[in-house]
mmCIF file of the N, C-alpha and C atoms, coordinates in Angstrom:
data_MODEL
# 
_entry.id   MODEL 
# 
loop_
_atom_site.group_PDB 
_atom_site.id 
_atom_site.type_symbol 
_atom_site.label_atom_id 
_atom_site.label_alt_id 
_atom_site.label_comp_id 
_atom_site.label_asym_id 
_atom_site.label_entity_id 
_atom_site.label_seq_id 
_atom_site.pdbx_PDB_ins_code 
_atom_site.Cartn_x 
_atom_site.Cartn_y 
_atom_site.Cartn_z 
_atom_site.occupancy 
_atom_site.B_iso_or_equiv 
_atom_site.pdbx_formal_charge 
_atom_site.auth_seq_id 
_atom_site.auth_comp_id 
_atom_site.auth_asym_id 
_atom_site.auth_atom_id 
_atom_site.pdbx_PDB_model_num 
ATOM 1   N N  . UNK A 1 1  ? 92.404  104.287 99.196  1.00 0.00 ? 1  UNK A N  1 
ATOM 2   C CA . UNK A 1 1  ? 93.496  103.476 99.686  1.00 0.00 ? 1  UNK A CA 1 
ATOM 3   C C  . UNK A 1 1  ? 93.777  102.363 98.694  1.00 0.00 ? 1  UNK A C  1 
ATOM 4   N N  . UNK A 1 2  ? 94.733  101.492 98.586  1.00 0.00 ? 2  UNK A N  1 
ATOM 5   C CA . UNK A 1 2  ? 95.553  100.869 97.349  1.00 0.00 ? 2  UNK A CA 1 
ATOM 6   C C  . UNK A 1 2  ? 95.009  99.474  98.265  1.00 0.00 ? 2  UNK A C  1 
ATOM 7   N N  . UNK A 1 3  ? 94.676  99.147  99.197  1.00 0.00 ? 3  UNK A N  1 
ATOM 8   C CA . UNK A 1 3  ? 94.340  97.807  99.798  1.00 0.00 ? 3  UNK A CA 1 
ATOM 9   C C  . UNK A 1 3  ? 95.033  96.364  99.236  1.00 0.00 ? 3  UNK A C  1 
ATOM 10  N N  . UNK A 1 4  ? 95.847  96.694  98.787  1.00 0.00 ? 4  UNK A N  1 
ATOM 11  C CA . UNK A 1 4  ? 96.621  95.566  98.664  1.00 0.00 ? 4  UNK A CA 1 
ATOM 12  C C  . UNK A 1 4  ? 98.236  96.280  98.144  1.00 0.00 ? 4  UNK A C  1 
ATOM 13  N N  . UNK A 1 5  ? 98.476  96.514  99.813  1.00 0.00 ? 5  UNK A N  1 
ATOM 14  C CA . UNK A 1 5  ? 100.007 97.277  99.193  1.00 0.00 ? 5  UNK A CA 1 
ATOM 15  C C  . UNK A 1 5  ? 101.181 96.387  99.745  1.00 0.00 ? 5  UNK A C  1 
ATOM 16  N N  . UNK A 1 6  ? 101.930 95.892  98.703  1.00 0.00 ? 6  UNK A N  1 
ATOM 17  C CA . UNK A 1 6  ? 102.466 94.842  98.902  1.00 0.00 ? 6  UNK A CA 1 
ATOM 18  C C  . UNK A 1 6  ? 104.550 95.492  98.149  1.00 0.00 ? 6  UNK A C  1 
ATOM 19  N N  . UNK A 1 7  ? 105.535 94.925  98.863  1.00 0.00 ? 7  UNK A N  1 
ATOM 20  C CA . UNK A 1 7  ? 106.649 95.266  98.066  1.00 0.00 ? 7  UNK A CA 1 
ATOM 21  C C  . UNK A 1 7  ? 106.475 95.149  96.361  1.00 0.00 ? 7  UNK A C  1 
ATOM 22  N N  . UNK A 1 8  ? 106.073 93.511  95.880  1.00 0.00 ? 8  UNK A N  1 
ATOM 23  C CA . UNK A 1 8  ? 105.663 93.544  94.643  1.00 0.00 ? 8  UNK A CA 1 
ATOM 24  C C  . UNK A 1 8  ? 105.109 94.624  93.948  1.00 0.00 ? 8  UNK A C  1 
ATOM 25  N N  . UNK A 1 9  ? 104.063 95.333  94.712  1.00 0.00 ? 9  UNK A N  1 
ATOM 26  C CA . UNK A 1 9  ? 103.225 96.426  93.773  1.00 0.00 ? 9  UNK A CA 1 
ATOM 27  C C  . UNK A 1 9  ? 103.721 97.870  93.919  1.00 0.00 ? 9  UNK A C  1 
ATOM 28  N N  . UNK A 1 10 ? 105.378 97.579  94.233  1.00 0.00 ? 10 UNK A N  1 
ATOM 29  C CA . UNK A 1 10 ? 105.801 99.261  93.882  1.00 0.00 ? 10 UNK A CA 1 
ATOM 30  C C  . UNK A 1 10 ? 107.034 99.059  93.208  1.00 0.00 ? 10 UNK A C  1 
ATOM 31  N N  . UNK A 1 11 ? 107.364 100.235 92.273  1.00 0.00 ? 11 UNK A N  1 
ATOM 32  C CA . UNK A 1 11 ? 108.630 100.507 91.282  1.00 0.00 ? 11 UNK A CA 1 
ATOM 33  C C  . UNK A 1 11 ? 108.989 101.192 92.046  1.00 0.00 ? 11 UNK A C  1 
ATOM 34  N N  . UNK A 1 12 ? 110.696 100.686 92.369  1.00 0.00 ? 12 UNK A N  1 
ATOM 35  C CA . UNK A 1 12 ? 111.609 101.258 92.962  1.00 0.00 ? 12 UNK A CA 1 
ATOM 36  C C  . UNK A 1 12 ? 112.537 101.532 92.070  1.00 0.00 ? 12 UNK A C  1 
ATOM 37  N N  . UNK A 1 13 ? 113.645 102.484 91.918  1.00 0.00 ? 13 UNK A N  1 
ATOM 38  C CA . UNK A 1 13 ? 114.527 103.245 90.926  1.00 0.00 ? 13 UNK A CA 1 
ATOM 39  C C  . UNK A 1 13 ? 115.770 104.073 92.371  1.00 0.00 ? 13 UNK A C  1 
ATOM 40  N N  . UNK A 1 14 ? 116.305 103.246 92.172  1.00 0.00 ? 14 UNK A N  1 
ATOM 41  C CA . UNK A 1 14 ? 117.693 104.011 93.012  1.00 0.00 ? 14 UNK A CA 1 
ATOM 42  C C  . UNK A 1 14 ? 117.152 104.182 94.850  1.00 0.00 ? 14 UNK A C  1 
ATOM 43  N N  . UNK A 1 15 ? 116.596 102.922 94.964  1.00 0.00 ? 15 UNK A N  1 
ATOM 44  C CA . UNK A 1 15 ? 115.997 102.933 96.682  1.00 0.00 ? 15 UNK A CA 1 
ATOM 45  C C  . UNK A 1 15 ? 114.814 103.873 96.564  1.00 0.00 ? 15 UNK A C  1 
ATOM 46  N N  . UNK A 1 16 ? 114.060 104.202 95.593  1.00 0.00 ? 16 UNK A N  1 
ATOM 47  C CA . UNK A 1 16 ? 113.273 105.218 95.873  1.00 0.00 ? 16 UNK A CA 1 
ATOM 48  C C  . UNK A 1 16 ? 111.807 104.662 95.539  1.00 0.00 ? 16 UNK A C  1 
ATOM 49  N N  . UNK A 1 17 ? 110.946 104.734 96.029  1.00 0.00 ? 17 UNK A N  1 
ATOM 50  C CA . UNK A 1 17 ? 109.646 104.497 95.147  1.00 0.00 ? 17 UNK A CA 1 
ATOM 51  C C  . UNK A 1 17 ? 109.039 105.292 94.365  1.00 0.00 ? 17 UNK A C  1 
ATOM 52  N N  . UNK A 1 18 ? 108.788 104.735 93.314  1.00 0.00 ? 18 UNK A N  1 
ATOM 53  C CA . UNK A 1 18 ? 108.528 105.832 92.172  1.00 0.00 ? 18 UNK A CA 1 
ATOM 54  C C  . UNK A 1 18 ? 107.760 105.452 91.205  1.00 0.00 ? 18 UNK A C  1 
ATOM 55  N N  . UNK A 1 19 ? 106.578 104.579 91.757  1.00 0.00 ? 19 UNK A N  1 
ATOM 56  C CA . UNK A 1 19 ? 105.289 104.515 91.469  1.00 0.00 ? 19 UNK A CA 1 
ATOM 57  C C  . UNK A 1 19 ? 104.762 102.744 92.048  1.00 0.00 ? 19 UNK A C  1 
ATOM 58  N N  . UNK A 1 20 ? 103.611 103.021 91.712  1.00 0.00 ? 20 UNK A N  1 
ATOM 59  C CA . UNK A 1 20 ? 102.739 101.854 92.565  1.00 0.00 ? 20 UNK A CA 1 
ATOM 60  C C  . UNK A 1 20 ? 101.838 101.544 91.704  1.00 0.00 ? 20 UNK A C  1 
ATOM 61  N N  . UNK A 1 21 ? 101.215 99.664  91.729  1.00 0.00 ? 21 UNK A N  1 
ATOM 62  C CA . UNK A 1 21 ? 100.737 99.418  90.820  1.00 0.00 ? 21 UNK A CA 1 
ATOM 63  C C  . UNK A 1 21 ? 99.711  98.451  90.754  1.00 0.00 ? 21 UNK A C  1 
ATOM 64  N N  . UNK A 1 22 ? 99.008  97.966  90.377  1.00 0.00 ? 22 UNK A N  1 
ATOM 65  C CA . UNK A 1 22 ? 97.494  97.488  90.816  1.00 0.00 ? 22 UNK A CA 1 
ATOM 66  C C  . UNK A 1 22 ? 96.756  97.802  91.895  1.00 0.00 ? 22 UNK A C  1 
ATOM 67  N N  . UNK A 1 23 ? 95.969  99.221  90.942  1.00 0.00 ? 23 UNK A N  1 
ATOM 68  C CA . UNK A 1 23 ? 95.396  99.615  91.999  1.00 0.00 ? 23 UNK A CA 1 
ATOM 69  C C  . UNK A 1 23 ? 93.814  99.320  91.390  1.00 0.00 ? 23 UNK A C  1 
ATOM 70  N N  . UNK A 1 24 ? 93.404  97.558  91.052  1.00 0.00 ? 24 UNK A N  1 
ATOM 71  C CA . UNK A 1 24 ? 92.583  97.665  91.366  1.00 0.00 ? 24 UNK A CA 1 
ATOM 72  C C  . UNK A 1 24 ? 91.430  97.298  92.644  1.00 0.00 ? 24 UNK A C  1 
ATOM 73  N N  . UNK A 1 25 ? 91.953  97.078  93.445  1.00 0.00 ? 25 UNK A N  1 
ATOM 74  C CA . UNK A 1 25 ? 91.414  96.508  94.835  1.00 0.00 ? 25 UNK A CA 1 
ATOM 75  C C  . UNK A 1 25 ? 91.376  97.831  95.687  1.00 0.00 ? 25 UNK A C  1 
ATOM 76  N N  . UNK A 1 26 ? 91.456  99.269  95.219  1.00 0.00 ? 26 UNK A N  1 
ATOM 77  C CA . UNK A 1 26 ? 91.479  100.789 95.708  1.00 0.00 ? 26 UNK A CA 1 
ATOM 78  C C  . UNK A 1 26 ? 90.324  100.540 96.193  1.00 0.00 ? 26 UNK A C  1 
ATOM 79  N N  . UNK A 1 27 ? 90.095  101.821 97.273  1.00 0.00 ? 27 UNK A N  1 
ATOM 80  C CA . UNK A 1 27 ? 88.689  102.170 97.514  1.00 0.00 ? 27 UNK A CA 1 
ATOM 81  C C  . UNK A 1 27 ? 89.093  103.210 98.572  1.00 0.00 ? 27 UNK A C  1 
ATOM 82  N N  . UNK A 1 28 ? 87.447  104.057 98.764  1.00 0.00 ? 28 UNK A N  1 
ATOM 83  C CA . UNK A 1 28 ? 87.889  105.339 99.974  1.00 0.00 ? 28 UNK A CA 1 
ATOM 84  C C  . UNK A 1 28 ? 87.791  104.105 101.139 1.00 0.00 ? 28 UNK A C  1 
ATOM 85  N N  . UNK A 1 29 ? 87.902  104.223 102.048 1.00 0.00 ? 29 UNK A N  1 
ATOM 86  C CA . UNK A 1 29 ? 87.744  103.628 103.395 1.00 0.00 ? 29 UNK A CA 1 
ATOM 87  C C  . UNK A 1 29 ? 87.687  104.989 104.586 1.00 0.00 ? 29 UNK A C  1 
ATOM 88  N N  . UNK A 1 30 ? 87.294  105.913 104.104 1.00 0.00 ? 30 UNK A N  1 
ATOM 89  C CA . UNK A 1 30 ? 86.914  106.956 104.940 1.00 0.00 ? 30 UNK A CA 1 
ATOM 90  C C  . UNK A 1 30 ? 88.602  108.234 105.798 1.00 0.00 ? 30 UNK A C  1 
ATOM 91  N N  . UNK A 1 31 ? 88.384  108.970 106.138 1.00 0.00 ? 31 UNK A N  1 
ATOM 92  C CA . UNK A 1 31 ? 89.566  109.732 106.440 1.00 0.00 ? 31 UNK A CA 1 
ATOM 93  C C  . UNK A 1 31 ? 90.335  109.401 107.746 1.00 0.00 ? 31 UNK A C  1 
ATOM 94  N N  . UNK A 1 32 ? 89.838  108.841 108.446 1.00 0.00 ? 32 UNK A N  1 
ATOM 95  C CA . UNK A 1 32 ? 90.179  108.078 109.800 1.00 0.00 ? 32 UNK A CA 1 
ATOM 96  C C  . UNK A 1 32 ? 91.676  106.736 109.616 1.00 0.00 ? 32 UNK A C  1 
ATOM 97  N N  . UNK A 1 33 ? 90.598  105.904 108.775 1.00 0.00 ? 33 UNK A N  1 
ATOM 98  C CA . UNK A 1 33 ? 91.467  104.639 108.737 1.00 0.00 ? 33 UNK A CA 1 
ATOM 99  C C  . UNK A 1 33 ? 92.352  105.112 107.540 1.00 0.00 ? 33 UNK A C  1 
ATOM 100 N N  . UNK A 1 34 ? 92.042  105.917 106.732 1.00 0.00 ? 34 UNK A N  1 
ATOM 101 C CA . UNK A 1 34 ? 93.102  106.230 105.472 1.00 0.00 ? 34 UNK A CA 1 
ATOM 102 C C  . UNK A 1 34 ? 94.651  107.198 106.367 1.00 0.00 ? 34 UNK A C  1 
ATOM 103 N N  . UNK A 1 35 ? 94.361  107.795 107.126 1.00 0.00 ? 35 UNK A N  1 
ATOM 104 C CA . UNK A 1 35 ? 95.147  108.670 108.377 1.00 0.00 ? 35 UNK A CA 1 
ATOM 105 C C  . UNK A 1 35 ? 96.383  107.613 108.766 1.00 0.00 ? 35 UNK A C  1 
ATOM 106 N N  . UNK A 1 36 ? 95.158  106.505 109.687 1.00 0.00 ? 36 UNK A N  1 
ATOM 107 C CA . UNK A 1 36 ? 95.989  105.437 110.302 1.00 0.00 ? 36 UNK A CA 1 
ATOM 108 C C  . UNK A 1 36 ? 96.926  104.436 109.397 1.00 0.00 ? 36 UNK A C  1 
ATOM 109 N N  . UNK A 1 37 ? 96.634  104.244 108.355 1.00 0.00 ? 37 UNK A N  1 
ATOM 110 C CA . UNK A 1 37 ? 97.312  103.536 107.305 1.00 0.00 ? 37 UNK A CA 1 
ATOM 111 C C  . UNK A 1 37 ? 98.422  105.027 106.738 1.00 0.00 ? 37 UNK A C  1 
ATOM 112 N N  . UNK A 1 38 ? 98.221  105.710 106.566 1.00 0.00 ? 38 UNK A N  1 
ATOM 113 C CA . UNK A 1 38 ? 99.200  106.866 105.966 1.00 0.00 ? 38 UNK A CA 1 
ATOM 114 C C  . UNK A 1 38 ? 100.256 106.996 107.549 1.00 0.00 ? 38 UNK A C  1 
ATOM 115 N N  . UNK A 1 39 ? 99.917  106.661 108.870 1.00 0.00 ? 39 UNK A N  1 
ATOM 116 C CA . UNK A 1 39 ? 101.299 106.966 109.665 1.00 0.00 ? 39 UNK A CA 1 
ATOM 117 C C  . UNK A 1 39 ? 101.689 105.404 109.853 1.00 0.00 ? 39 UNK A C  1 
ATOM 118 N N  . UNK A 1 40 ? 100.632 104.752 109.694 1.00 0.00 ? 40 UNK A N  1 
ATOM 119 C CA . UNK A 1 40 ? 102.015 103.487 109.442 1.00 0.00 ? 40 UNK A CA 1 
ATOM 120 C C  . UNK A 1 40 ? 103.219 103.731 108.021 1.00 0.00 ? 40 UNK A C  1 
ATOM 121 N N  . UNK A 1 41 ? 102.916 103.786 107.129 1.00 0.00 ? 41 UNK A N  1 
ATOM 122 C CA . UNK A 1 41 ? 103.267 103.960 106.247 1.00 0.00 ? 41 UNK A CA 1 
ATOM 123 C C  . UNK A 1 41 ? 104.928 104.871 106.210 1.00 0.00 ? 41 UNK A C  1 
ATOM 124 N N  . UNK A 1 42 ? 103.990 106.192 106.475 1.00 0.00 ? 42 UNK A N  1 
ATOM 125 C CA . UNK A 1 42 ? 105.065 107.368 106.566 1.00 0.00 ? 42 UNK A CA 1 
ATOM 126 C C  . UNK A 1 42 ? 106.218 107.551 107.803 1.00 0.00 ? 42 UNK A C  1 
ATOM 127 N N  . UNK A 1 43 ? 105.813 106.339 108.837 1.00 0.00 ? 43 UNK A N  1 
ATOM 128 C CA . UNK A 1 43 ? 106.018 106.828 109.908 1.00 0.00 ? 43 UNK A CA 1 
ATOM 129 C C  . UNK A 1 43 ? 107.032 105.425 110.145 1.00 0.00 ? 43 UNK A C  1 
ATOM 130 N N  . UNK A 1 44 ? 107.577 104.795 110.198 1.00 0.00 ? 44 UNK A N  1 
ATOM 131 C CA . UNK A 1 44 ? 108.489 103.288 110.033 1.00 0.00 ? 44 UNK A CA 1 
ATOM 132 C C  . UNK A 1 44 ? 108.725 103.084 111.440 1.00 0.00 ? 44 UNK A C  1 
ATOM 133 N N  . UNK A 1 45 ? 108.371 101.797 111.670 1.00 0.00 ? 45 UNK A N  1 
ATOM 134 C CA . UNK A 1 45 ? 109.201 101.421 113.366 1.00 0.00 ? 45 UNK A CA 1 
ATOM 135 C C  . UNK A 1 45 ? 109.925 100.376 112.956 1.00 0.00 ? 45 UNK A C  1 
ATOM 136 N N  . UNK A 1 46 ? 110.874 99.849  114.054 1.00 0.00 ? 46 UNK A N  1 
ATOM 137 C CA . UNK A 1 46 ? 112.010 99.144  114.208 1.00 0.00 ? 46 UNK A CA 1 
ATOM 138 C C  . UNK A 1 46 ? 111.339 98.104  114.147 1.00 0.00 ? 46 UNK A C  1 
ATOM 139 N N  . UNK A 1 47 ? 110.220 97.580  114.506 1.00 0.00 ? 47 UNK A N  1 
ATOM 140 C CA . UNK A 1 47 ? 110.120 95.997  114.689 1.00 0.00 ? 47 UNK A CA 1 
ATOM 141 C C  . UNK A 1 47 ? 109.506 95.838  113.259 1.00 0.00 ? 47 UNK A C  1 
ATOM 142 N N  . UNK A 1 48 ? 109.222 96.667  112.016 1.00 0.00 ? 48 UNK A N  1 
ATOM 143 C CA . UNK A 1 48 ? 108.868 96.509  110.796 1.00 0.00 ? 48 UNK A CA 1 
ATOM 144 C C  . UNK A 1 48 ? 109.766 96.146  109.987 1.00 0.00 ? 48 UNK A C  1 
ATOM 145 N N  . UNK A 1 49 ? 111.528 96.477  110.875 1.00 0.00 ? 49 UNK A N  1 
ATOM 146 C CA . UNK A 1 49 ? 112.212 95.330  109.746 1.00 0.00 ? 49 UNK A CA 1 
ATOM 147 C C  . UNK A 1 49 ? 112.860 94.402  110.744 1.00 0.00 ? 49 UNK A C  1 
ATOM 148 N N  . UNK A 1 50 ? 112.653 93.587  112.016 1.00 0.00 ? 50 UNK A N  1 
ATOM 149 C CA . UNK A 1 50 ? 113.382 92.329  112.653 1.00 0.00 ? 50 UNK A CA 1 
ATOM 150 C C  . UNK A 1 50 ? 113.666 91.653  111.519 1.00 0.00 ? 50 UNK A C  1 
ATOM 151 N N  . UNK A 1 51 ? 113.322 91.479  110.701 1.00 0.00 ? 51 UNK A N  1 
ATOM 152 C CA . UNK A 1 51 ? 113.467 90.313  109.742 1.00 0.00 ? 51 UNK A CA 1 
ATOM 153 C C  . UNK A 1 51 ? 114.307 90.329  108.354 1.00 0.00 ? 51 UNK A C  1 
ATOM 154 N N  . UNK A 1 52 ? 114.318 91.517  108.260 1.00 0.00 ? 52 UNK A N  1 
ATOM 155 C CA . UNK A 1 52 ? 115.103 91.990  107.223 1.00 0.00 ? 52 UNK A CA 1 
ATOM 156 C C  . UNK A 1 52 ? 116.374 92.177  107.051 1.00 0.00 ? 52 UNK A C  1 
ATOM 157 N N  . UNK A 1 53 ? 117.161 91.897  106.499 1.00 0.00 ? 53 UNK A N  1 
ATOM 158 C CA . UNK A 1 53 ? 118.614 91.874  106.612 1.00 0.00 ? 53 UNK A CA 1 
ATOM 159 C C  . UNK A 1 53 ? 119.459 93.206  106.325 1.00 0.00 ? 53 UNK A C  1 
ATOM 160 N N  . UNK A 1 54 ? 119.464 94.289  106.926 1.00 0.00 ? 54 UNK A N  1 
ATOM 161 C CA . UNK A 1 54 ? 119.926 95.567  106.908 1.00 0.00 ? 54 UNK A CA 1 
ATOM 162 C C  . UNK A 1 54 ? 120.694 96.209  108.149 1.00 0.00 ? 54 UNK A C  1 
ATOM 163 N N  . UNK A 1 55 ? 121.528 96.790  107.404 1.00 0.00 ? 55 UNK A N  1 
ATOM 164 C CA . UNK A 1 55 ? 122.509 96.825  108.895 1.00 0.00 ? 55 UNK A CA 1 
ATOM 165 C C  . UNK A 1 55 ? 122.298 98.047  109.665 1.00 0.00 ? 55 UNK A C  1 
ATOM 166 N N  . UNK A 1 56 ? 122.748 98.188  110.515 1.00 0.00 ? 56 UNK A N  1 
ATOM 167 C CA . UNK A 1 56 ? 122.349 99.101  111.803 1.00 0.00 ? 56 UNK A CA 1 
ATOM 168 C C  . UNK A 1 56 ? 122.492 100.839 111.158 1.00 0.00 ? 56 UNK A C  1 
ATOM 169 N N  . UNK A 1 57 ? 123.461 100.852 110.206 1.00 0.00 ? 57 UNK A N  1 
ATOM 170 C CA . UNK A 1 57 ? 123.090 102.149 109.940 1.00 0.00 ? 57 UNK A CA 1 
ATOM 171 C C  . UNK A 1 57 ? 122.370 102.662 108.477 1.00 0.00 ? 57 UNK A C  1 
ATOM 172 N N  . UNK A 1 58 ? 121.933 101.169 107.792 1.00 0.00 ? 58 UNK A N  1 
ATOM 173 C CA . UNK A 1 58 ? 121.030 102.205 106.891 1.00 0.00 ? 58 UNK A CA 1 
ATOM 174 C C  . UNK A 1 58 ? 119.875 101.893 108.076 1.00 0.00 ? 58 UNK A C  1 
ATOM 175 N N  . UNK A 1 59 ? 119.405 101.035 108.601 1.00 0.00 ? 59 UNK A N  1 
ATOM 176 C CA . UNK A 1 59 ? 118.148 101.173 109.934 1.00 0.00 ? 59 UNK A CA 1 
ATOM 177 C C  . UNK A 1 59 ? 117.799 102.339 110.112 1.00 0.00 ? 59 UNK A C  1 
ATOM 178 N N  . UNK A 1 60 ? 118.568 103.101 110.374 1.00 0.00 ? 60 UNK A N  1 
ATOM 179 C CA . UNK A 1 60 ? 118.774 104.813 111.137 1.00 0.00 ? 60 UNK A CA 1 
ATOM 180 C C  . UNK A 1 60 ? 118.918 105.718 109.872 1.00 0.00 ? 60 UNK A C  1 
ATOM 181 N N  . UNK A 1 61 ? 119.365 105.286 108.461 1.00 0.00 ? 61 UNK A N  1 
ATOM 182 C CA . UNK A 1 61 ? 118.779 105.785 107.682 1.00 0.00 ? 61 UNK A CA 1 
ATOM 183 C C  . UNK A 1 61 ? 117.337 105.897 107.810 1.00 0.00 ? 61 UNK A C  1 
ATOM 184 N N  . UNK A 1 62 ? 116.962 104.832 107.231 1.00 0.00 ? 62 UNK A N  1 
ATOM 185 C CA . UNK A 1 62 ? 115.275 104.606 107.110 1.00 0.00 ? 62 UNK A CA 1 
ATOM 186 C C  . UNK A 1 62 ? 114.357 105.075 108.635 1.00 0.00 ? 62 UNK A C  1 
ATOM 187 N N  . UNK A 1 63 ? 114.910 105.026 109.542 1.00 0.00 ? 63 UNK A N  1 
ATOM 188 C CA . UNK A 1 63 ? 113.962 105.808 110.821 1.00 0.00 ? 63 UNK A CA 1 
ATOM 189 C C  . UNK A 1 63 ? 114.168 107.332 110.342 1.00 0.00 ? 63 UNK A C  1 
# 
């Protein structure tokens, strides 16, 4: 896992991510919690952007 995954530590290119970067704070943390961090991740909810300024239909893009 990248344990410190932050907007800063990814290259984006046309809305896309397309690579990630200081990974030295990595480590396994076992297949369980690496799972649970991979469906936050992959998996986006609505209250992950209240704060963000994006309008209602890229929102429904990104869900």
């Amino acid at each position: 896992m990248h344990n410190y995954f932050t907007p800063s530590n990814c290259i984006v290119n046309d809305d896309k991510i397309v690579g990630l970067i200081n990974w030295e704070m990595a480590g396994y943390s076992g297949w369980k919690t690496a799972g649970e961090v991979h469906r936050q991740i992959r998996c986006p909810q609505r209250e992950h952007f209240a704060k963000a300024n994006v309008s209602e239909e890229k929102l429904r893009d990104i869900m």
